[in-house]
KEKE-806156 format. One line per 4 residues: number of its first residue (from 1); their letters; for each residue x negated, z, y negated of N, C-alpha, C, O, CB. Coordinates in steps of 0.001 Angstrom, whole numbers, plus 500000, padded with zeros to 6 digits. Glycine has a CB too. Layout:
<sites>
NUM) a) X Z Y X Z Y X Z Y X Z Y X Z Y; ... $
</sites>
This chain:
<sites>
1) xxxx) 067296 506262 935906 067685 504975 935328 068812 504315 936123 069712 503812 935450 066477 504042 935265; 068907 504231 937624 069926 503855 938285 071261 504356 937935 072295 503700 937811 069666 504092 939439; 071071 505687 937787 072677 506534 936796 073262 505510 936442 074218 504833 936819 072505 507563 935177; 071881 505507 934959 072766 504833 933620 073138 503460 933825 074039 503030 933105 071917 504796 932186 $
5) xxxx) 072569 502622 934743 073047 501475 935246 073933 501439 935860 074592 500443 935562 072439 500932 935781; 074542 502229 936916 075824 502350 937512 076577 502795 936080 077216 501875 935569 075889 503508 938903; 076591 503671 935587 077413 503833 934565 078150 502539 933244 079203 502205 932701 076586 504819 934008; 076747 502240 933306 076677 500714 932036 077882 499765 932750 078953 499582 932170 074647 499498 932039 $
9) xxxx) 077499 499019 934448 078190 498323 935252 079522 498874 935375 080438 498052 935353 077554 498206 936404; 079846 500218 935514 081083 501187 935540 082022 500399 934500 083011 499743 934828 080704 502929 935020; 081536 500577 933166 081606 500511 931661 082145 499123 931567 083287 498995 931125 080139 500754 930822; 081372 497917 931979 081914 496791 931660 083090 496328 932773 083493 495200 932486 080771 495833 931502 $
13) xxxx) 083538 496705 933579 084601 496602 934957 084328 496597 935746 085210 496550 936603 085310 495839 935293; 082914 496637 936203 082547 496728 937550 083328 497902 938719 083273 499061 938308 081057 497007 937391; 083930 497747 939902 084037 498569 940812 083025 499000 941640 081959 498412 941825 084813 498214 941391; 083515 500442 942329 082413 500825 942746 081156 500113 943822 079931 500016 943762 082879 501813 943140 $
17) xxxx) 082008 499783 944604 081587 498515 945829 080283 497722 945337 079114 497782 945719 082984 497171 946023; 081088 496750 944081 080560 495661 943479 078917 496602 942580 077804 496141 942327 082050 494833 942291; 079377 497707 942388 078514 497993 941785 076962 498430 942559 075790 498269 942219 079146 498854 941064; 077700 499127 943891 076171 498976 944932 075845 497721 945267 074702 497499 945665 076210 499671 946431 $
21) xxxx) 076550 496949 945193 076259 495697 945625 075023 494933 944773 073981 494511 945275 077576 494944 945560; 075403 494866 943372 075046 494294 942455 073340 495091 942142 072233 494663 941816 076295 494384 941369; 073892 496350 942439 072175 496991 942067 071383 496498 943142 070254 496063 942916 071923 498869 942063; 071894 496524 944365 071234 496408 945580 070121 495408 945744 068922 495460 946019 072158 496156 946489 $
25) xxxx) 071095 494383 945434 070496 492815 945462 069643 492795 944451 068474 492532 944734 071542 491568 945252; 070049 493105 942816 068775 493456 942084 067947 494426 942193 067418 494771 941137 068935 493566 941059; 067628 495042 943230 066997 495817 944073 065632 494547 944914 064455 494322 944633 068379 496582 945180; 066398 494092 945791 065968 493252 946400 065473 491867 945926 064370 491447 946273 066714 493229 947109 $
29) xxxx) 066102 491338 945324 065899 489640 944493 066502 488795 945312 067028 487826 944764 064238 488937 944275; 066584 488874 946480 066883 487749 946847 067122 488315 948692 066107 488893 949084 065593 486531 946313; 068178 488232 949714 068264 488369 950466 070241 488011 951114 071218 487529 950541 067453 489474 950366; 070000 488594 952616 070953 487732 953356 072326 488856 953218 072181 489678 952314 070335 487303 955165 $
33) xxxx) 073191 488928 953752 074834 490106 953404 074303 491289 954381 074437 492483 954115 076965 489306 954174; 073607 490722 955694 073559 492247 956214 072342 493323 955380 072481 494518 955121 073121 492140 958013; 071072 492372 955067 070322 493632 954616 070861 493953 952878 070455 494933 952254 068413 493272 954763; 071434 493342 952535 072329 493871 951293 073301 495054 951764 073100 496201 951366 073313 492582 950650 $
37) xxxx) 074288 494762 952563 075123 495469 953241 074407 497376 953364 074810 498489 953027 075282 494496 954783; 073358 496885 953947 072401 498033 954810 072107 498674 953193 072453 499818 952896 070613 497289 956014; 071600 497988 952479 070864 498438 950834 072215 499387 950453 072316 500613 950436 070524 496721 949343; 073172 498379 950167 074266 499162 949779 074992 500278 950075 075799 500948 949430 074881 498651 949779 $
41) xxxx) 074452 500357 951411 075525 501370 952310 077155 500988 952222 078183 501505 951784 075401 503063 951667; 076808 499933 952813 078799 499437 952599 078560 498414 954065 077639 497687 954437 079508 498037 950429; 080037 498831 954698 079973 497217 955821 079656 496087 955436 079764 495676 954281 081209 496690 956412; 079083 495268 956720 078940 493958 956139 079890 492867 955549 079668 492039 954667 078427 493432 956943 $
45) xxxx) 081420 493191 956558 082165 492791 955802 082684 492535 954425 083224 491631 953787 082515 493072 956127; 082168 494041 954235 082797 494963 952636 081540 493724 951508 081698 492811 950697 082072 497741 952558; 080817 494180 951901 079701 493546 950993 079451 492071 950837 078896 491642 949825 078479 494015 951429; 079989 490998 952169 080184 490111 951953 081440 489401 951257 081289 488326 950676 079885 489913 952775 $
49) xxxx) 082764 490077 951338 083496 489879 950160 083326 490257 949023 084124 489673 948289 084393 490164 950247; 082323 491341 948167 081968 491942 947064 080656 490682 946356 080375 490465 945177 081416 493663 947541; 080107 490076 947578 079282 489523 947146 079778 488235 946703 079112 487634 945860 078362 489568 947918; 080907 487694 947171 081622 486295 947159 082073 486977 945979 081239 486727 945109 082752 485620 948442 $
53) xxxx) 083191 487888 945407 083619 487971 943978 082662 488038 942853 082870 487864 941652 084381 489060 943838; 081266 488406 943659 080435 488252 942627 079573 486739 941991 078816 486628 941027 079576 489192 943041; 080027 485784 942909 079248 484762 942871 080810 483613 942081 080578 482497 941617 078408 484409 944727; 081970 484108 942104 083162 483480 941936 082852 483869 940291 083033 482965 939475 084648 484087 942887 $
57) xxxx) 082390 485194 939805 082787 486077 938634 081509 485011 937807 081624 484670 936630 082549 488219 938827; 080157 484544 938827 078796 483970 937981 078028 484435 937911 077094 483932 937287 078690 483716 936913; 077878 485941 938612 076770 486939 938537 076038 487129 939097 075298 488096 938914 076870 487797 938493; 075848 485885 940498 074820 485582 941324 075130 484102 942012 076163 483434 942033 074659 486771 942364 $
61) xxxx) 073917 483888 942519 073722 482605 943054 073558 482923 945096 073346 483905 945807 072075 481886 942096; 073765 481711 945277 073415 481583 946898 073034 480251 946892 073243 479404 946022 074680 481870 948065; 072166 480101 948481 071484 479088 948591 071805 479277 950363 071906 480392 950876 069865 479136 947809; 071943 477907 951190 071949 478417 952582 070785 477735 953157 070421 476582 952927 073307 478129 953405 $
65) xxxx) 070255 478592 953927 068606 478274 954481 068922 478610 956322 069136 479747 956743 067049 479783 953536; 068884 477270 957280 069101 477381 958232 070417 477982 958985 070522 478508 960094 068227 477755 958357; 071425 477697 957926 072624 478245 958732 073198 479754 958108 074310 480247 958300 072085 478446 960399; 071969 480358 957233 072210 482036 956963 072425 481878 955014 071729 481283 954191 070299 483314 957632 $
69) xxxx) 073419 482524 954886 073503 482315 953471 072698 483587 952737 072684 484785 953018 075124 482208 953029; 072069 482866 951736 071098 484043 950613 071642 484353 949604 072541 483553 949343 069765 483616 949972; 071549 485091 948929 071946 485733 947773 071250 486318 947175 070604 487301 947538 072719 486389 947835; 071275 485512 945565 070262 486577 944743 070742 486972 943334 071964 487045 943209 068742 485905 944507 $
73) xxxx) 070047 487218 942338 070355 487559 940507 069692 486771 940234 068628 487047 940789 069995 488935 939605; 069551 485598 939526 068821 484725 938736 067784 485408 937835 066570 485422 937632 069740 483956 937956; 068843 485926 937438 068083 487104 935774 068569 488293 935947 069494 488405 936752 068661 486736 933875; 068011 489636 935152 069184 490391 934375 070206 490042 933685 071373 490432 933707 068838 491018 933620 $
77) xxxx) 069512 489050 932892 070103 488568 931653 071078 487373 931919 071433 486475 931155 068974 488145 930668; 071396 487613 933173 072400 486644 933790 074044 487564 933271 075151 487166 932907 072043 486490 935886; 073498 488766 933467 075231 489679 933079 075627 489100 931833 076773 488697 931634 075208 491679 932737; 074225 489025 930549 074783 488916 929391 075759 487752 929246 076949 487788 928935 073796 488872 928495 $
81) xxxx) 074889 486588 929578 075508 484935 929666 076755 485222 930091 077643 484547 929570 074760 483751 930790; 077125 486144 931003 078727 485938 931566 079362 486581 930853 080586 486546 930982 079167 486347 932948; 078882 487234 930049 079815 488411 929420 080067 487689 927918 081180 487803 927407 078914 490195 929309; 079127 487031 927307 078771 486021 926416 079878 484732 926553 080464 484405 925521 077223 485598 926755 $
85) xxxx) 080105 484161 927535 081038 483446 927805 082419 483549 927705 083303 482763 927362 080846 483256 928645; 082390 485161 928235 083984 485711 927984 084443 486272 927169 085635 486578 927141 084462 486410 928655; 083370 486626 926053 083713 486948 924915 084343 485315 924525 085549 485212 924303 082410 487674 924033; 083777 484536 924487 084003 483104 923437 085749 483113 924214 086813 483240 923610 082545 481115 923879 $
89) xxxx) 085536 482936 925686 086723 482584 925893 088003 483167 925381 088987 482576 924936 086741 482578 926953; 087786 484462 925538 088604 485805 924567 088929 485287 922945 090105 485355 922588 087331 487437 924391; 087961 484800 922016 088009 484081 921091 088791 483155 921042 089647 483127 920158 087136 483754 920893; 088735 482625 921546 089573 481202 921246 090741 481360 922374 091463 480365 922311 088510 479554 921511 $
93) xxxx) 091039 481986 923069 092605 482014 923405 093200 483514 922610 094396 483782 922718 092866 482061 925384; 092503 484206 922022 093471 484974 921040 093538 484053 919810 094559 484353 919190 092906 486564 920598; 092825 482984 919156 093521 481882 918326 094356 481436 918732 095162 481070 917876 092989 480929 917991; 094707 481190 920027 095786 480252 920935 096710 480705 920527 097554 480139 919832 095883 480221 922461 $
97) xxxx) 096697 482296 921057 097805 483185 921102 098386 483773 920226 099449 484364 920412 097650 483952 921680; 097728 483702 919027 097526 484261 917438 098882 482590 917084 099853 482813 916361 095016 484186 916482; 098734 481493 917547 099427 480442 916870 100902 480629 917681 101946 480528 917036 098600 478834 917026; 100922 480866 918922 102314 481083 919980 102518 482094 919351 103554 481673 918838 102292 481294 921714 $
101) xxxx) 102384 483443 918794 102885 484626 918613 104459 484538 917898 104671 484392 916694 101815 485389 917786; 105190 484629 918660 106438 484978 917702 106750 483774 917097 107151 483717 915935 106183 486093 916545; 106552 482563 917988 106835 481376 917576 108313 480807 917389 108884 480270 916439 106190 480686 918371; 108659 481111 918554 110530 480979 918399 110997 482061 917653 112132 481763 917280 111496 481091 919929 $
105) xxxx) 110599 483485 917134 111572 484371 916244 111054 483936 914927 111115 484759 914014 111500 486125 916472; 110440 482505 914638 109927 482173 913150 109699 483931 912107 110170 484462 911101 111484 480920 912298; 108511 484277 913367 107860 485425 911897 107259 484876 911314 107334 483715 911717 106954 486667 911987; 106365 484980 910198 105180 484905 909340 103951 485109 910145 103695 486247 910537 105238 485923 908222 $
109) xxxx) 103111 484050 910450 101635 484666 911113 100997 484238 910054 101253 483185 909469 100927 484089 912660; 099898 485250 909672 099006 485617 909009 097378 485865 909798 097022 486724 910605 099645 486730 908424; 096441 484440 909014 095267 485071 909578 094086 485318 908405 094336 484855 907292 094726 484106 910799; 093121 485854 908552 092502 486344 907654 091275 486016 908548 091149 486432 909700 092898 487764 907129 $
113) xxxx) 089945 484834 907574 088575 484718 907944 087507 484853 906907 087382 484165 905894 088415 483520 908535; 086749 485851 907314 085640 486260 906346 084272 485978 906272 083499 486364 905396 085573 487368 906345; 083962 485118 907475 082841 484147 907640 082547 482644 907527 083370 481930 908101 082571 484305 908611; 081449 481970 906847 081689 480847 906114 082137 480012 907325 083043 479195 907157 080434 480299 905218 $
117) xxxx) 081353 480214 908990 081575 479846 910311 082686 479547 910423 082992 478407 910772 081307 480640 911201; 083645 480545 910140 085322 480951 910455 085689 480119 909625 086344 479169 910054 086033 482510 910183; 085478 480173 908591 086400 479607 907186 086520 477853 907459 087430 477083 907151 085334 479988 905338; 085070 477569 908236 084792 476130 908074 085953 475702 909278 086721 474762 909074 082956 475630 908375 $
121) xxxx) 085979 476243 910142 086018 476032 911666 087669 476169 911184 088248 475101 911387 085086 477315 912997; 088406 477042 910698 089657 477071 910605 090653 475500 909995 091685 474887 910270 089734 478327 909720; 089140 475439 908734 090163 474110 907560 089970 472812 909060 090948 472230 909530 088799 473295 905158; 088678 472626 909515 088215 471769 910460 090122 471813 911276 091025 470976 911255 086489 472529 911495 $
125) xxxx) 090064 472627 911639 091173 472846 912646 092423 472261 911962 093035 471283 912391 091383 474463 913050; 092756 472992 910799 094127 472756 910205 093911 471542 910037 094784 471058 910758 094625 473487 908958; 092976 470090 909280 092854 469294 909027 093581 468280 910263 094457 467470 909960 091670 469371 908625; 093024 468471 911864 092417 468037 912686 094105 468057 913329 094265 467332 914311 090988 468815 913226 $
129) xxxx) 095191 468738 912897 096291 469036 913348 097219 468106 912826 098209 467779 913481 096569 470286 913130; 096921 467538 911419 097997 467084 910525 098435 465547 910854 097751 464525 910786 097484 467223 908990; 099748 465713 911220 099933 464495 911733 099556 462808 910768 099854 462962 909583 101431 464707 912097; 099091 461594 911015 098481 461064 910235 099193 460293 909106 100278 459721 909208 097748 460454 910896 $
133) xxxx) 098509 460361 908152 099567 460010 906930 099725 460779 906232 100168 460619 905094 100773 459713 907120; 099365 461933 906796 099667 463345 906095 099360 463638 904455 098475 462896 904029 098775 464403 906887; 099791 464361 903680 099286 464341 901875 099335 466438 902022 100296 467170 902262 101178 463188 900155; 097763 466808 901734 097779 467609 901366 097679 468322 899460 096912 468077 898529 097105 467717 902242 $
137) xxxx) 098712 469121 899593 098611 469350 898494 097644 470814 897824 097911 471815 898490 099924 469269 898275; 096772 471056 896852 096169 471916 896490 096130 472188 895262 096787 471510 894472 095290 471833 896873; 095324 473276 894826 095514 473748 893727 094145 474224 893544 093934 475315 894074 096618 474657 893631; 092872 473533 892751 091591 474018 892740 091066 474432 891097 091486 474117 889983 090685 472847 893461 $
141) xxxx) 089978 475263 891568 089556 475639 889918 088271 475047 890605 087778 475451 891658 089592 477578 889037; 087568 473442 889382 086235 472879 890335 084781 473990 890350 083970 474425 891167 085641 471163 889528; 085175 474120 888458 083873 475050 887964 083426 476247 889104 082270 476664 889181 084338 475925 886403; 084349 476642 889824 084532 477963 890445 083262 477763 891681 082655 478746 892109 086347 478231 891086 $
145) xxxx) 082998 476463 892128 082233 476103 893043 082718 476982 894653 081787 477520 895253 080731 476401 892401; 083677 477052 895071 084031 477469 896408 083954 476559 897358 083857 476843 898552 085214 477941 896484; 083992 475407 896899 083268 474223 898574 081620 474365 898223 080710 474499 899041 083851 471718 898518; 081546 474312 897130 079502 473994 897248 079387 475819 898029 078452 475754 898827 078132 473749 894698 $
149) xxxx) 079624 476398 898036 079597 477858 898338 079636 478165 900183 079255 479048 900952 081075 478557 897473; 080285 476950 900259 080961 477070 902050 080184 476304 902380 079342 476756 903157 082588 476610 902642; 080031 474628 901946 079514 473749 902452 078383 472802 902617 078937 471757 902277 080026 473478 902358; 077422 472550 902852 076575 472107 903067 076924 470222 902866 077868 469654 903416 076192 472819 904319 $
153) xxxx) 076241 469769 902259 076476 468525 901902 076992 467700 904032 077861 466867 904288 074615 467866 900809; 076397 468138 904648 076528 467283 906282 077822 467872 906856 078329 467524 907923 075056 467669 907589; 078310 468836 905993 079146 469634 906917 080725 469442 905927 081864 469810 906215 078411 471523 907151; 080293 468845 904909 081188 468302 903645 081867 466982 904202 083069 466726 904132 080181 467918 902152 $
157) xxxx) 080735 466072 904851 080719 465084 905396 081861 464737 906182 082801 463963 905996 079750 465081 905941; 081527 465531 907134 082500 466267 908109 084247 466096 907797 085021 465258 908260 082071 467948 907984; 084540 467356 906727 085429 466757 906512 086322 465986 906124 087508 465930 906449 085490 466923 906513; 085505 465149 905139 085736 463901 904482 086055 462798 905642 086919 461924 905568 084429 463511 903567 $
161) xxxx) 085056 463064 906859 085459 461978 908114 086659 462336 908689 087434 461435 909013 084413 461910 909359; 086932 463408 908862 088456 464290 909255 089750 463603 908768 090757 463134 909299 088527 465891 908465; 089180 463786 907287 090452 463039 906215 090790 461959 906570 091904 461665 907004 090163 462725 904761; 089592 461035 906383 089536 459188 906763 089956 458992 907657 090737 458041 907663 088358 458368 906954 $
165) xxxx) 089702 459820 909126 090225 459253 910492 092029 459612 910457 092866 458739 910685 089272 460183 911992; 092311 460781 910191 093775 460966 910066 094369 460127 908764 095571 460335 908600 094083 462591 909919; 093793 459259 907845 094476 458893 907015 095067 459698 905841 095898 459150 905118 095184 458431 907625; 094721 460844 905634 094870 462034 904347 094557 461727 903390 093486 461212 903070 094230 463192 904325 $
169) xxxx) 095685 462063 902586 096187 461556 901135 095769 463409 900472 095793 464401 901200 098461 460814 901089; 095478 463419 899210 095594 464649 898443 095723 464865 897090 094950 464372 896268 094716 465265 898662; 096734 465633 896789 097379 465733 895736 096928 467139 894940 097309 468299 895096 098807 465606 896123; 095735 466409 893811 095552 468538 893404 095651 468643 892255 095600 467726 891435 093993 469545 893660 $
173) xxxx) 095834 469976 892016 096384 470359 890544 095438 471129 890242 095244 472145 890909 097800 471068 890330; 094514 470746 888982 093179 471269 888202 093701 471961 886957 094785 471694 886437 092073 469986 887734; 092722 472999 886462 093169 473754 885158 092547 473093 883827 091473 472504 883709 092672 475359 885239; 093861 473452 882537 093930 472421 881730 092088 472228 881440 091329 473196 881379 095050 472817 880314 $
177) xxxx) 091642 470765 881291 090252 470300 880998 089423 470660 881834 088284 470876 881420 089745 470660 879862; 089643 470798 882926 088830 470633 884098 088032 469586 884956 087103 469802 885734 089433 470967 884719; 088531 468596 884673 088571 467339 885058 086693 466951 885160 085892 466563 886012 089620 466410 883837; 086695 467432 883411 085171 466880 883444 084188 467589 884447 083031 467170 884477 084500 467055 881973 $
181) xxxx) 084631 468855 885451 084075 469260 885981 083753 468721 887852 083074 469143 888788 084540 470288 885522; 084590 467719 887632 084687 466930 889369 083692 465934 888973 083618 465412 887860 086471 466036 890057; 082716 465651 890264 081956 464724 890354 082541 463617 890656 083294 463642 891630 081102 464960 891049; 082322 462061 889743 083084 461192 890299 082960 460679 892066 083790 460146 892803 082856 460151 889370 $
185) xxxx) 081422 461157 892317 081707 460661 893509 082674 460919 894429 083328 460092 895066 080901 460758 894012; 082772 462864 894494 083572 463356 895371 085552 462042 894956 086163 461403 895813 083508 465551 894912; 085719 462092 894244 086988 461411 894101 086882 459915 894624 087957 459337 894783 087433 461456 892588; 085423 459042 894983 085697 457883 895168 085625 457902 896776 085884 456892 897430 084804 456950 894359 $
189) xxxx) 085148 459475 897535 085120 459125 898759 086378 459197 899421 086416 458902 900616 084238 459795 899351; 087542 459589 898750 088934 460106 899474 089794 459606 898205 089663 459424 896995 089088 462062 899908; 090808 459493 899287 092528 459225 898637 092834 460528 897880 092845 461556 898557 093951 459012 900029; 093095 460621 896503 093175 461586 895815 093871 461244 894755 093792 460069 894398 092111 462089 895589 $
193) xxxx) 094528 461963 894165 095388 461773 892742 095347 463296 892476 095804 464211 893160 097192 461009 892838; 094526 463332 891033 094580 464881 890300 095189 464860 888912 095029 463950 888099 093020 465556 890083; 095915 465976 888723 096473 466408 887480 096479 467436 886659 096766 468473 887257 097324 466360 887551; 096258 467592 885411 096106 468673 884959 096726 469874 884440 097186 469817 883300 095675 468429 884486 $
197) xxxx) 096804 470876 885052 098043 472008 884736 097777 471940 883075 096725 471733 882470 097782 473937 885582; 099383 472241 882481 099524 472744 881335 098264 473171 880555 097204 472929 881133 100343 473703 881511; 098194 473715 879445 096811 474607 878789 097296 475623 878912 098525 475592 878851 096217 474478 877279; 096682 476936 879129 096780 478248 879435 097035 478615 880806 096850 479795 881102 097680 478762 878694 $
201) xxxx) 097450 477763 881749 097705 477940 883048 096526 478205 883954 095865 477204 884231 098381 476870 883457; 096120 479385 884483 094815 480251 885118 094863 479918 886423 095878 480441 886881 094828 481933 885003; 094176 479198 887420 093791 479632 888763 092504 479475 889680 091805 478505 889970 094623 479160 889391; 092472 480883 890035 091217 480533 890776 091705 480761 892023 092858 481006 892378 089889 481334 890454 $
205) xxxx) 090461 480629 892800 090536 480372 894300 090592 478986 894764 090217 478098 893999 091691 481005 894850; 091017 478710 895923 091645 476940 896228 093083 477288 896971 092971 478287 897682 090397 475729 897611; 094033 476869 896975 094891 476826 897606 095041 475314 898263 094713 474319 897617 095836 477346 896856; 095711 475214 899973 096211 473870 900164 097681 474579 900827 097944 475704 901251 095102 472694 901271 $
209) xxxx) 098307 473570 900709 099405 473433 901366 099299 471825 901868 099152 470699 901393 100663 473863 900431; 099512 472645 903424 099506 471296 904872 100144 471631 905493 100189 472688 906121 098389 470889 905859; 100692 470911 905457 102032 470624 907093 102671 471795 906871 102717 472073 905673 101369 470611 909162; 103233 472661 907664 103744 474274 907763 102762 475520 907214 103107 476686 907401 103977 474623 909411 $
213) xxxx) 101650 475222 906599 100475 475923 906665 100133 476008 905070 100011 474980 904404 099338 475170 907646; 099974 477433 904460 099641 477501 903200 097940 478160 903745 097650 478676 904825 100878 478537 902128; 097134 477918 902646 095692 478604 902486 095403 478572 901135 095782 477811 900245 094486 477903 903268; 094436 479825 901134 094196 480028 900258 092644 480883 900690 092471 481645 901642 095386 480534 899589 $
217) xxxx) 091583 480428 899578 090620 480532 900286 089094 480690 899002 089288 480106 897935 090755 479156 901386; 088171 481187 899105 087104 481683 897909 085495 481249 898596 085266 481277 899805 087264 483748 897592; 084372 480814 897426 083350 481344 898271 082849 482501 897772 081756 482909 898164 082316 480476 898487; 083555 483153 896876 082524 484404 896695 083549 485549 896353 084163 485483 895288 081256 484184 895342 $
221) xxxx) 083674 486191 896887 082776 486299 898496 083776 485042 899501 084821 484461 899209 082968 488504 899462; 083149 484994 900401 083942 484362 901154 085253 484290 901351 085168 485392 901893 083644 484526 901926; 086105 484105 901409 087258 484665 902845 088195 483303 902772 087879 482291 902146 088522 486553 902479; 089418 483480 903542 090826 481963 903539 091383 483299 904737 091015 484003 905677 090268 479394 904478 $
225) xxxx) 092634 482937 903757 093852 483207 904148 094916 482444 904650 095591 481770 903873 094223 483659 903388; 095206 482469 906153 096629 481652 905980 097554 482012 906201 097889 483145 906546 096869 480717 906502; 098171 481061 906032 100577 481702 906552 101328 480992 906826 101952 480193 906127 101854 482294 905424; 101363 481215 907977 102545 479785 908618 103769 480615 908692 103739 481720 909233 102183 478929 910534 $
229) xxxx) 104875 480110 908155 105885 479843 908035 106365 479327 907120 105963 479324 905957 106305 480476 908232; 107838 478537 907844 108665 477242 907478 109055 477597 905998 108774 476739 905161 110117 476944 908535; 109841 479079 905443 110601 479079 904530 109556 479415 903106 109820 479454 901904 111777 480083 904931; 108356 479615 903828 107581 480274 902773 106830 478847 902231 106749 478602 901028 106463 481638 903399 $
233) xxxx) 106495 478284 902878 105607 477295 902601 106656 476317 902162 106241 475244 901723 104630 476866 903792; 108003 476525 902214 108839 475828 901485 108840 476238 899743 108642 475563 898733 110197 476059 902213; 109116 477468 899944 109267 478276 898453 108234 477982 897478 108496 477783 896292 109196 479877 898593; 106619 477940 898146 105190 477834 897631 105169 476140 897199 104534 475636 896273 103907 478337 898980 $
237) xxxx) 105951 475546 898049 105694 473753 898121 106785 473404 896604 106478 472456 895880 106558 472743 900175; 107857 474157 896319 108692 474193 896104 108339 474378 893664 108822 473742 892727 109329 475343 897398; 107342 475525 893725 106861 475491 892879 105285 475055 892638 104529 475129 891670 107229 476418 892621; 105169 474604 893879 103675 473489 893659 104363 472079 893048 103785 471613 892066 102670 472998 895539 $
241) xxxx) 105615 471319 893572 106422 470322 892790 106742 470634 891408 106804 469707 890600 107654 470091 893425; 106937 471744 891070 107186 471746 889802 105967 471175 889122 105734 470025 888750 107563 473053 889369; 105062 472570 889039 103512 472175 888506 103157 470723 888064 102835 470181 887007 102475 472447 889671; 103348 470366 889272 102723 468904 889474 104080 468070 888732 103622 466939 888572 102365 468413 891452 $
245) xxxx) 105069 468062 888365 105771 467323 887135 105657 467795 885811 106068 467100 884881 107140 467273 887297; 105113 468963 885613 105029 469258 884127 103286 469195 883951 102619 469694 883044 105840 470959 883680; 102748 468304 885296 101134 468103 884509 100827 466961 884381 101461 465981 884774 099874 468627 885170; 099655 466991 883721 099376 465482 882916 098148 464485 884426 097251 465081 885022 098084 465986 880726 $
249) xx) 098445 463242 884631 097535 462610 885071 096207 462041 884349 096092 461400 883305 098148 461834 885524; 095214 462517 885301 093631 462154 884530 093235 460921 885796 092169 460307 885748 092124 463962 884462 $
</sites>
């Protein structure tokens, strides 16, 4: 079993050092750098810097008792928590880095979310960005039910408070006789003006266009798509103005 544990520790970055180190002490539970040192078969030196990167990294604790410092593993399940942590952190600075990418050569970034988690957490975000005053524009089919699909009446809430605090205006374009399908409430809680596309004019999904940012987005199955860039979300904004002069106000 020790193998496959050196191997596992191997596996996630552990070096070799760190890795006698780390069994050692979870060997022991709880003790001082030399009889770790001695466990490990490594100098004391060696093992007391292996043991400091290990307590810097979160993967053990110390306590000093009379002058002599201790060292122990809380848990096993102390590796997971750290590893658990750096996954999230990994998460959310490849969003970081996903928004810097190729920011000055104005490419097209494209992201794609397929969980209702993701989907929520993204609009949350784009909302949460728009400078205030802002008027998003969209394009919804109501019957289609893709917010009742995502959202939970508390989590609806949510972004309705989003809207209110930034001051968001929204401008959407419904398919012809649709209208009777919006609840009046949803329209009395937000700044809204809707219109009705032409008759024969088809769309499903939801689309918004915000700020630099087009989406487009389903609940069934899930997913939202976005695309930032300047010229595109010009072109898209460009025949969303049309629409919206050749439709009728309800």
């Amino acid at each position: 079993m020790i193998k496959e544990i050196k191997e596992s520790l191997k596996e996630l970055g552990f070096g070799e050092s760190e890795i006698k180190v780390y069994v050692a002490l979870t060997q022991l539970g709880e003790a001082g750098a030399a009889q770790i040192a001695k466990k490990a078969d490594l100098p004391r030196t060696t093992a007391i810097s292996v043991l400091n990167k290990l307590k810097e990294d979160g993967y053990i604790t110390t306590h000093i008792y009379r002058g002599t410092t201790y060292y122990w593993v809380e848990s096993p399940k102390k590796i997971t928590n750290v590893l658990e942590h750096r996954i999230s952190v990994a998460n959310d600075l490849g969003e970081m880095l996903s928004d810097l990418y190729r920011e000055e050569a104005h490419f097209p970034v494209a992201q794609i979310f397929d969980t209702k988690t993701g989907i929520k957490k993204a609009i949350e975000k784009m909302l949460t960005n728009l400078d205030k005053k802002s008027t998003i524009y969209t394009i919804d089919t109501p019957a289609a039910g893709n917010y009742t699909r995502l959202y939970t009446t508390k989590s609806e809430n949510n972004i309705m408070s989003i809207k209110k605090n930034r001051d968001v205006t929204t401008h959407t374009l419904i398919p012809f006789g649709a209208r009777k399908d919006i609840t009046p409430e949803k329209i009395k809680r937000q700044p809204i003006e809707i219109r009705e596309m032409p008759e024969g004019l088809k769309f499903e999904g939801s689309l918004w266009i915000a700020k630099d940012l087009i989406a487009h987005f389903s609940g069934k199955p899930p997913f939202l798509i976005t695309i930032k860039h300047e010229k595109i979300v010009a072109g898209i904004k460009g025949i969303y103005n049309f629409l919206w002069s050749i439709s009728k106000e309800v």
